[in-house]
C-alpha positions in Angstrom: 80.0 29.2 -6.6 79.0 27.7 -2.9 78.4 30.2 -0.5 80.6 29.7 2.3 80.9 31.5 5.9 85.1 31.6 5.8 87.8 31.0 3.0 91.7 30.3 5.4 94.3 30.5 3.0 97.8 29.4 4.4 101.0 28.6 3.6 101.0 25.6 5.0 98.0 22.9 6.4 99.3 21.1 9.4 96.5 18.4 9.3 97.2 16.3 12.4 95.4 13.2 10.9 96.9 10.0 11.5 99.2 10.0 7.9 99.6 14.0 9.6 99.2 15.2 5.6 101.3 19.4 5.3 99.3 20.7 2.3 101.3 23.6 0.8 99.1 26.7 -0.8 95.6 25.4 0.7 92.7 26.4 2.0 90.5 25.7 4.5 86.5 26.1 3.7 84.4 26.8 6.5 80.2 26.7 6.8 78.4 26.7 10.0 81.5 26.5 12.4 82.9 23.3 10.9 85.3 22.8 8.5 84.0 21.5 4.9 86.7 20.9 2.7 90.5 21.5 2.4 90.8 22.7 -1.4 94.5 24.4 -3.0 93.8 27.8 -2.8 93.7 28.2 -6.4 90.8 25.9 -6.7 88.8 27.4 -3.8 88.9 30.6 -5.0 87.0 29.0 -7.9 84.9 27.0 -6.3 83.6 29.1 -3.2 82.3 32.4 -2.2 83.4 33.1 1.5 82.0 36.2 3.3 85.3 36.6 4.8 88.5 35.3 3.4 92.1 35.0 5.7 95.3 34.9 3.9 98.2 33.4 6.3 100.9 33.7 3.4 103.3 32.8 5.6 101.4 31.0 8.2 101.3 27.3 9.8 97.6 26.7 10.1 97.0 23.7 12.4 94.6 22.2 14.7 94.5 24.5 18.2 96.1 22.2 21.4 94.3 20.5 23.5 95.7 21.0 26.7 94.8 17.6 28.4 95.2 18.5 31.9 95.9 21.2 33.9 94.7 23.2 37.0 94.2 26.1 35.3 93.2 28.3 38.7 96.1 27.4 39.7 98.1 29.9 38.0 97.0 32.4 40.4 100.0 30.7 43.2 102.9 30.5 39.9 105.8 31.2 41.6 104.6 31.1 45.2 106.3 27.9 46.1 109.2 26.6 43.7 112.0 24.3 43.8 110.1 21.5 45.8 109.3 17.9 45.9 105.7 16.8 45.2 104.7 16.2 48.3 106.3 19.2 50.0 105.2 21.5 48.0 101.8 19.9 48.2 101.3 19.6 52.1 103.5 22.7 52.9 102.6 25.0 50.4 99.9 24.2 47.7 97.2 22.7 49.5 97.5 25.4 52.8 97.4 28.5 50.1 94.3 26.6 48.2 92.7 26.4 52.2 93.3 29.9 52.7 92.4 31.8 49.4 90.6 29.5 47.2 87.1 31.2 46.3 84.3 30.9 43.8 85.9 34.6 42.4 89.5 33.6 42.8 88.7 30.7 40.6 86.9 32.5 38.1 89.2 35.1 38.1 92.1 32.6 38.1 90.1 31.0 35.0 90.0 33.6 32.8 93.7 34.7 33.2 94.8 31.1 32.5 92.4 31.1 29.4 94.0 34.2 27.9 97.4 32.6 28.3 96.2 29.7 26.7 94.7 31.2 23.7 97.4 33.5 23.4 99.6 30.3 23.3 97.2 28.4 20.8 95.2 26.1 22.9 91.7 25.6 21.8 90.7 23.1 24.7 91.3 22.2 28.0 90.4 18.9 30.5 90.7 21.0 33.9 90.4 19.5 37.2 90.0 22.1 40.2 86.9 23.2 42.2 84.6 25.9 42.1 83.6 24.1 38.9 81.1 26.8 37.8 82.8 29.5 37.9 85.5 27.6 35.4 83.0 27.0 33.3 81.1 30.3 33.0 85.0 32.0 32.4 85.0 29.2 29.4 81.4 30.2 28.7 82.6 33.6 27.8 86.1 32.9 26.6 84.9 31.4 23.7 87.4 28.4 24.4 86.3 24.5 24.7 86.3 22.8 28.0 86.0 19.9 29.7 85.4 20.2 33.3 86.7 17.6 35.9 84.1 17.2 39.0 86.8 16.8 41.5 86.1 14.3 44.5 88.8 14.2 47.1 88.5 12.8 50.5 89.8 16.7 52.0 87.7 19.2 53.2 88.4 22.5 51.2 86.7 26.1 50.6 84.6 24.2 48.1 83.0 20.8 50.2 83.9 19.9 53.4 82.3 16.0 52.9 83.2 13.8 49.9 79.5 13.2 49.9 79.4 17.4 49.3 81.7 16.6 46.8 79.1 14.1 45.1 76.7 16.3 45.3 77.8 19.2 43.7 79.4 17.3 41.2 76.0 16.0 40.1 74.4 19.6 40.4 77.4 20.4 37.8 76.6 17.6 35.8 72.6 19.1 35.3 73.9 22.4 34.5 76.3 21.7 31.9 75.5 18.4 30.2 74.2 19.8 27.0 76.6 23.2 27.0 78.1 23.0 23.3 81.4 23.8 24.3 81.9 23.0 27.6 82.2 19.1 29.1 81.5 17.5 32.3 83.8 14.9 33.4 84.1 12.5 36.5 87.6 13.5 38.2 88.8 11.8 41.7 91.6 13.1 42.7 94.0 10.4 43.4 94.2 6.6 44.9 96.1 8.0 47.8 93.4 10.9 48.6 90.2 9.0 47.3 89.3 6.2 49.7 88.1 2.6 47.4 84.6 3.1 48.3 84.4 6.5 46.8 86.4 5.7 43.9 83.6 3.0 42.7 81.0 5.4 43.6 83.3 8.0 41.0 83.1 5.0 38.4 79.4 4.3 38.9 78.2 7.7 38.2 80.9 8.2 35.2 79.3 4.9 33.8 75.9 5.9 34.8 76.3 9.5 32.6 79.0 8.3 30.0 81.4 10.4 31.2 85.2 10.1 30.9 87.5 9.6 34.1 90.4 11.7 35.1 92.6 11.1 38.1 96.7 11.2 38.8 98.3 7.9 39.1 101.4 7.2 39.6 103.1 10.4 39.3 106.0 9.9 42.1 107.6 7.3 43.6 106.5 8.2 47.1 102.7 7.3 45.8 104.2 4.0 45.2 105.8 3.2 48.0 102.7 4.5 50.6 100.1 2.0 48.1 102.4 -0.4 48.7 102.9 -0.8 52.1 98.6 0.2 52.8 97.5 -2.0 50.5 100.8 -4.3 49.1 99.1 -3.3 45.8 100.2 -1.1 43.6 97.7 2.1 42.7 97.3 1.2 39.0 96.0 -2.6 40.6 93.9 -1.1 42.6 92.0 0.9 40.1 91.7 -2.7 37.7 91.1 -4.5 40.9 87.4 -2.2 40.8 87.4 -2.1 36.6 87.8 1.4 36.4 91.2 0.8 34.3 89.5 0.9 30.7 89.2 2.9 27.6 87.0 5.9 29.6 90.0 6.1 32.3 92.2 9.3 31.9 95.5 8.4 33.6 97.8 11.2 34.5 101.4 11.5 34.9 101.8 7.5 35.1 105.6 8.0 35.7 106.1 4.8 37.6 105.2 1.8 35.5 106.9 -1.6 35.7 106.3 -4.5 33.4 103.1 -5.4 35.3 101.8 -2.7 34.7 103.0 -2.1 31.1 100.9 -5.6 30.5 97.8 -4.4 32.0 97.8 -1.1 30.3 98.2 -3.0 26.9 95.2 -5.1 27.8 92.6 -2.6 28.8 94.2 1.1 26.6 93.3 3.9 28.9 94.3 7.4 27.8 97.6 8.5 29.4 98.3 12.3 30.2 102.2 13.2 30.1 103.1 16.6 31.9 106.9 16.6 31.2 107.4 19.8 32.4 105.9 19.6 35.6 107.4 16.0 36.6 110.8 17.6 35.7 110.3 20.1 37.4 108.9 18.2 40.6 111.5 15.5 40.2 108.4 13.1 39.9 109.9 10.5 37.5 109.0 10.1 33.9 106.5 8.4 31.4 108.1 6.0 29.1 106.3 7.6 26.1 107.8 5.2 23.7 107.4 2.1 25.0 104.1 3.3 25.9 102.5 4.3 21.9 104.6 1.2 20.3 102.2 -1.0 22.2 99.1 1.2 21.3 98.4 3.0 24.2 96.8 6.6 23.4 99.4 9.0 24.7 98.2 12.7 25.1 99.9 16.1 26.4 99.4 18.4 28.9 100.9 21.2 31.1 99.8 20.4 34.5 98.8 23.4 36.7 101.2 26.8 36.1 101.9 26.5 40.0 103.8 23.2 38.8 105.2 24.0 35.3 105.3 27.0 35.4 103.1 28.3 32.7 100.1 26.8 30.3 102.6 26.6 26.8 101.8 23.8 25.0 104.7 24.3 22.8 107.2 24.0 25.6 105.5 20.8 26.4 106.2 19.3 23.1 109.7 20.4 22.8 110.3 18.7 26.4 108.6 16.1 25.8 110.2 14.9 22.8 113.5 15.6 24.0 112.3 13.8 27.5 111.0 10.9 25.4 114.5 10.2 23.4 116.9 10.3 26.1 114.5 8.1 28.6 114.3 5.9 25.1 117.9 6.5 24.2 116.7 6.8 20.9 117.2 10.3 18.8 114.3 8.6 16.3 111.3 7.9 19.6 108.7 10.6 20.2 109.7 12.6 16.8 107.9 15.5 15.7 105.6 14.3 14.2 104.0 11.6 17.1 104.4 14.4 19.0 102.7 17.4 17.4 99.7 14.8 17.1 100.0 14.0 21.5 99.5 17.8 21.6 96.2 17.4 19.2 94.7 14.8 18.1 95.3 12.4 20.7 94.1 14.8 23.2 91.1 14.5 21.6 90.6 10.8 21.4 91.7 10.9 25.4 88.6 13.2 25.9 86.3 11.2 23.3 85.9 14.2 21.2 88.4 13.3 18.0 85.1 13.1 16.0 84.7 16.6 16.6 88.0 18.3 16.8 92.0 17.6 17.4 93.0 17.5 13.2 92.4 19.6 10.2 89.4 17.1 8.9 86.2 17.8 7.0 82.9 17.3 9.3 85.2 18.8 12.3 84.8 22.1 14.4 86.6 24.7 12.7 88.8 25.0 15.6 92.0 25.8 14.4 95.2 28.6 15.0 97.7 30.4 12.9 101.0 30.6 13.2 103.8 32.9 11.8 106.8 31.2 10.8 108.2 34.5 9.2 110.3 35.5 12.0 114.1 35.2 12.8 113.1 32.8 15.0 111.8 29.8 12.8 113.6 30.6 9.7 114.3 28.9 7.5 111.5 26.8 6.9 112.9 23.4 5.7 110.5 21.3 7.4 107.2 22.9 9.2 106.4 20.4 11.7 109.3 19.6 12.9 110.0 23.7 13.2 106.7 23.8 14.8 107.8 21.6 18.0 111.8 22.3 18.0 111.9 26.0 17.1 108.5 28.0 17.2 107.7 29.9 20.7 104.4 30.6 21.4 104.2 34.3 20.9 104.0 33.2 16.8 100.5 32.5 17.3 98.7 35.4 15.9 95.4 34.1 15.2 92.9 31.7 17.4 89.7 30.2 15.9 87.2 27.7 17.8 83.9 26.6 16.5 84.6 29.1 13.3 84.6 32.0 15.4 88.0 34.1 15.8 89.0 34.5 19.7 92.5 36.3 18.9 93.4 37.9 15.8 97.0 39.4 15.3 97.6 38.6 18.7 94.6 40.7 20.3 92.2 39.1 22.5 88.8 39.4 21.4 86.7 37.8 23.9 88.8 38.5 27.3 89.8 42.0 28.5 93.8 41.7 29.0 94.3 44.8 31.0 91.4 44.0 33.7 92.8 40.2 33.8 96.0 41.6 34.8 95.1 43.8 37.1 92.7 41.5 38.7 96.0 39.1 39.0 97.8 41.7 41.1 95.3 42.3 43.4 94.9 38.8 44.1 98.8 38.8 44.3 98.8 41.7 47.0 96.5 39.6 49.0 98.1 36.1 49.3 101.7 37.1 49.0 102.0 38.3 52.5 101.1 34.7 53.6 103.7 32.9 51.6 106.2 32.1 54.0 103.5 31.8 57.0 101.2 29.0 55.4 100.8 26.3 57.6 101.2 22.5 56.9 97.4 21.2 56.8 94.5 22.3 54.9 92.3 24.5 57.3 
């Protein structure tokens, strides 16, 4: 028999390859963090000899979510400002708090609360764009989670660089500190065409082709973006980027909400990676991504929750059940954006977005062993006809009971193993006691 580190029986293998195989009484095998074989149990009881074996008998075991962009700092303002339009609660609200409070510790702090939600919700890996990048990254460090870590530029003073060439600079100090970290990723992350002037936008693509690093901004997102490109530039913002070449396979487009045919033509041509935050463009009344006309002409279509100051929390399967229900009615189709495509915008195209789908984002031999568990024995998600599609139409988040990345358990039966949930909690109402007071006094303008 082979010695093996782990032996994961389940009930069912959710495989989120592209033919999305359910294997039904199999195991994964697991050596040196990556996963080396997916065996009937039967078989692998023959075949292996784990040091630790996992039975899930009645258990979805999938690939974890990749969360493919959020804020996640941000969930230390959910609730402070709600029922807004982008650009209110942006100006008024969002960017005044972030003046005020925003802090090396807030952000770590912030971090590691977000991270316990997201584990706790079955998210293995995150694309974050925020500042105070180190102290993201150290919570990450010690979460035990995957990360990849936008270096924000944005043409705004804030507690973090008051100079976009501050912003360069620190982004590049980042950049040294982290590039070989196993688990956590540096990527290049302007802000937005309407807060990032042109100049500094080909000094972002430079440096991302320079280091070989993928490119996040928003685009697109409401229809107020439009309009203000428009009459600046009498381009649109998704022109402008292809006017400087930055709209390509490394681009990470988010929101994209406002596409006309134009622009459906150019995406075609050049296949970024397009982010959909359903939740949060809903919830903003920002418009919304045509996510079927969008993958039926090959574009790479991942998910994400936007910040938890947006959505208003870091549930990635909320996002799939809004976003297939989103995607049908904007399609008028009850067929677009099924389960299936969808369980796989939550996974495995994440990863391809990020670059990583050699590495993770489906149930594949070679792969990390990142993977989670989830309990489909409950009133909730039974009976089981189906398992994918009760996955994204039925199962809330609390079924997660186990979390694995790299082939090292981070929650198991719902405990947190690497973060301290009581001192996260407590840190969050202190921070709460501090900025609440200001919440109806915040002035209009970053300070």
């Amino acid at each position: 028999m082979e010695p093996i580190d782990h032996l994961i029986h389940a009930k069912w293998l959710i495989t989120c390859e592209e033919n999305n195989r359910v294997l039904e009484n199999h195991a994964l095998a697991i050596k040196a963090g990556k996963i080396l074989a997916l065996v009937p149990s039967k078989e692998a009881k023959q075949k292996y000899q784990a040091a630790t074996e996992e039975h899930y008998h009645s258990h979805a075991v999938m690939p974890g979510f990749i969360n493919s962009h959020t804020h996640i700092a941000m969930n230390i303002f959910r609730g402070l400002a709600d029922d807004l339009e982008l650009m209110d609660w942006l100006n008024n609200y969002i960017w005044p708090a972030e003046g005020k409070w925003v802090s090396h510790d807030l952000v770590y702090d912030a971090s590691k609360l977000a991270m316990a939600e997201m584990i706790r919700g079955g998210t293995t890996c995150f694309n974050d764009m925020y500042f105070f990048l180190q102290a993201s990254a150290k919570a990450a460090d010690e979460a035990g989670i995957r990360a990849h870590i936008g270096m924000t530029i944005i043409d705004v003073p804030t507690a973090w660089a008051k100079t976009t060439d501050e912003y360069f600079a620190k982004a590049l100090q980042f950049y040294d500190e982290y590039k070989n970290h196993p688990r956590v990723t540096p990527t290049m992350a302007p802000h937005s065409t309407y807060t990032v002037s042109i100049e500094n936008l080909i000094k972002a693509k430079e440096i991302a082709d320079q280091y070989k690093l993928k490119i996040n901004i928003h685009l697109q997102e409401a229809p107020s973006e439009i309009a203000q490109s428009m009459q600046q530039y009498q381009k649109r913002p998704l022109e402008r980027l292809h006017d400087i070449g930055m709209v390509n396979p490394n681009l990470i487009a988010i929101h994209m909400t406002q596409l006309n045919d134009r622009d459906f033509e150019m995406l075609a041509e050049t296949k970024p990676n397009l982010i959909h935050c359903p939740e949060s463009n809903m919830k903003l009344v920002s418009g919304s991504c045509p996510v079927e006309k969008l993958l039926t002409r090959g574009i790479n279509v991942a998910l994400g929750t936007d910040g938890a100051a947006s959505n208003n929390d870091l549930d990635m399967f909320g996002e799939m059940r809004s976003a297939a229900f989103f995607g049908k009615v904007i399609a008028n189709d009850p067929k677009a954006v099924n389960a299936e495509t969808v369980l796989k915008m939550a996974t495995l195209h994440g990863a391809k977005a990020l670059g990583i789908d050699h590495l993770t984002g489906s149930l594949t031999p070679g792969k990390a062993a990142d993977f989670i568990a989830i309990d489909l024995d409950s009133v909730e998600t039974q009976p089981v006809y189906h398992p994918v599609s009760q996955l994204v139409y039925a199962t809330p988040r609390h079924q997660v009971t186990d979390v694995w990345v790299n082939g090292k358990p981070i929650l198991k039966n719902r405990e947190l193993l690497t973060l301290d949930e009581k001192e996260l909690i407590a840190k969050a109402r202190s921070w709460r006691d501090k900025i609440s007071p200001a919440r109806y006094t915040i002035s209009t303008a970053i300070k």
